[in-house]
C-alpha positions as CSV (number, residue, x, y, z in Angstrom):
1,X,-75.8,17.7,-11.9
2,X,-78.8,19.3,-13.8
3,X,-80.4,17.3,-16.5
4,X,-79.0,19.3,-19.3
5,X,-75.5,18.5,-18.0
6,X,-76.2,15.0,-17.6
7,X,-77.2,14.6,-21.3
8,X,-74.5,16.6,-22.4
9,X,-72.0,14.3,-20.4
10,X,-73.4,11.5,-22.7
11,X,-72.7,13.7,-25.7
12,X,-69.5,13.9,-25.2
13,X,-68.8,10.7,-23.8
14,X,-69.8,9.5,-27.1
15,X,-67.2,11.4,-28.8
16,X,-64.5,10.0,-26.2
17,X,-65.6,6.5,-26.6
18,X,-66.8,6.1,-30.1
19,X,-65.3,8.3,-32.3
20,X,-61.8,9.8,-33.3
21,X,-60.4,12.8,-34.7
22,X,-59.8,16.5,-34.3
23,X,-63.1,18.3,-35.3
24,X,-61.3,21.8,-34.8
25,X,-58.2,21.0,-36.8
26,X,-58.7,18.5,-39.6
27,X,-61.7,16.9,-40.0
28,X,-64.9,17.1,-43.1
29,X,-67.8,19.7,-42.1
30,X,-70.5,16.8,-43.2
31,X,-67.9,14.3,-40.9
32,X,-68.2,16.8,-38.0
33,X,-72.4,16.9,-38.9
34,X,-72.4,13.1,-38.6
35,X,-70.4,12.6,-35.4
36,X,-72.4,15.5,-33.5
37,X,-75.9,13.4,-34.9
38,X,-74.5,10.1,-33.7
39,X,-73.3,11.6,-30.4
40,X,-76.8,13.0,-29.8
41,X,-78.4,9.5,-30.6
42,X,-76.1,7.9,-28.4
43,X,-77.2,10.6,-25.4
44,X,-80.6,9.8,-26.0
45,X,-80.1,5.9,-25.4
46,X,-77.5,6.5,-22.7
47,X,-79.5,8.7,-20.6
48,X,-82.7,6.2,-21.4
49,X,-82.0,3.7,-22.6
50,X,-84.6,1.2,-24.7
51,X,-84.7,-2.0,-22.5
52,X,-85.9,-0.4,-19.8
53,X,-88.3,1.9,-21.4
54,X,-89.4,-1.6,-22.7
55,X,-90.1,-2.0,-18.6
56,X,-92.8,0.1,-18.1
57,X,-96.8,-0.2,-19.3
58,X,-97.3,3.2,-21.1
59,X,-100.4,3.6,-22.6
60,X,-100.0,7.3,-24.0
61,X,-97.5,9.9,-25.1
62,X,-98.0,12.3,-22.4
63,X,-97.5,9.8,-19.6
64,X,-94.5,8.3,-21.6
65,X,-92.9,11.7,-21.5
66,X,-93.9,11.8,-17.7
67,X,-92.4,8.4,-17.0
68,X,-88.7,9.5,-18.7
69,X,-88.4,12.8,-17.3
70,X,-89.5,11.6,-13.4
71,X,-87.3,8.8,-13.3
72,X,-84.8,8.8,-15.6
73,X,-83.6,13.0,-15.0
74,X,-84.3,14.5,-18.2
75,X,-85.7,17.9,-19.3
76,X,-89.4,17.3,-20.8
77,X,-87.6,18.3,-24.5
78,X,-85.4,15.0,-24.5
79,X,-88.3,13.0,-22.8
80,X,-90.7,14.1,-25.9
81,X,-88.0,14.0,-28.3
82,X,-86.8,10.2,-26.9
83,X,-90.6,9.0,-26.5
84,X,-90.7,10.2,-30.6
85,X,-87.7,8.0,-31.1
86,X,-89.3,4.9,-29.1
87,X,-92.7,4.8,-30.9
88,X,-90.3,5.3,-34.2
89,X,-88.0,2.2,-32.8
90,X,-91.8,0.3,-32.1
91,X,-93.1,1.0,-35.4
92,X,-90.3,-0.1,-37.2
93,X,-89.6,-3.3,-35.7
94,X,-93.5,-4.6,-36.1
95,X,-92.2,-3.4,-39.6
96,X,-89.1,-5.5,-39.6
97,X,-91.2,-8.4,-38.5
98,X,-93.9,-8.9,-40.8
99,X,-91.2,-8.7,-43.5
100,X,-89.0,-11.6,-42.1
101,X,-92.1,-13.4,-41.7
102,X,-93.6,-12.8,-44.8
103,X,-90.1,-14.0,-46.6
């Protein structure tokens, strides 16, 4: 299995697992929109998933996107895009932080 068929596995396992309806038949155009975004987040996290990025000692982008695509099979696009998505995750939980501890 290629990357791009492993993260398109976890796209569509989303859709089995998470979601319901017939997209084809009967379902709301911005419905469908939502479903294919959450199915895409949910292949991100599948195929690496955020406690064991939290494993590894990266100190910057380019050998986070090294680390992702060398061990956990994915195309240099999704290991960019997901390493985007952890330093988003990062940022907004020291965020989340200093506002619980500030309340």
């Amino acid at each position: 299995m290629d990357p791009e068929q492993w993260l398109d596995f976890a796209h569509e396992l989303c859709h089995v697992l998470l979601q319901y309806g017939n997209q084809i038949i009967n379902l709301n155009n911005l419905y469908i929109q939502y479903q294919e975004w959450k199915a895409n987040n949910f292949a991100l996290h599948f195929c690496v998933p955020t406690f064991m990025l939290l494993e590894y000692k990266i100190n910057t982008t380019n050998e986070a996107i090294n680390i992702i695509k060398n061990k956990f099979y994915v195309t240099d696009k999704i290991a960019k895009k997901r390493v985007i998505h952890f330093e988003n995750q990062l940022e907004w939980s020291k965020i989340y932080c200093k506002l619980t501890n500030s309340i």
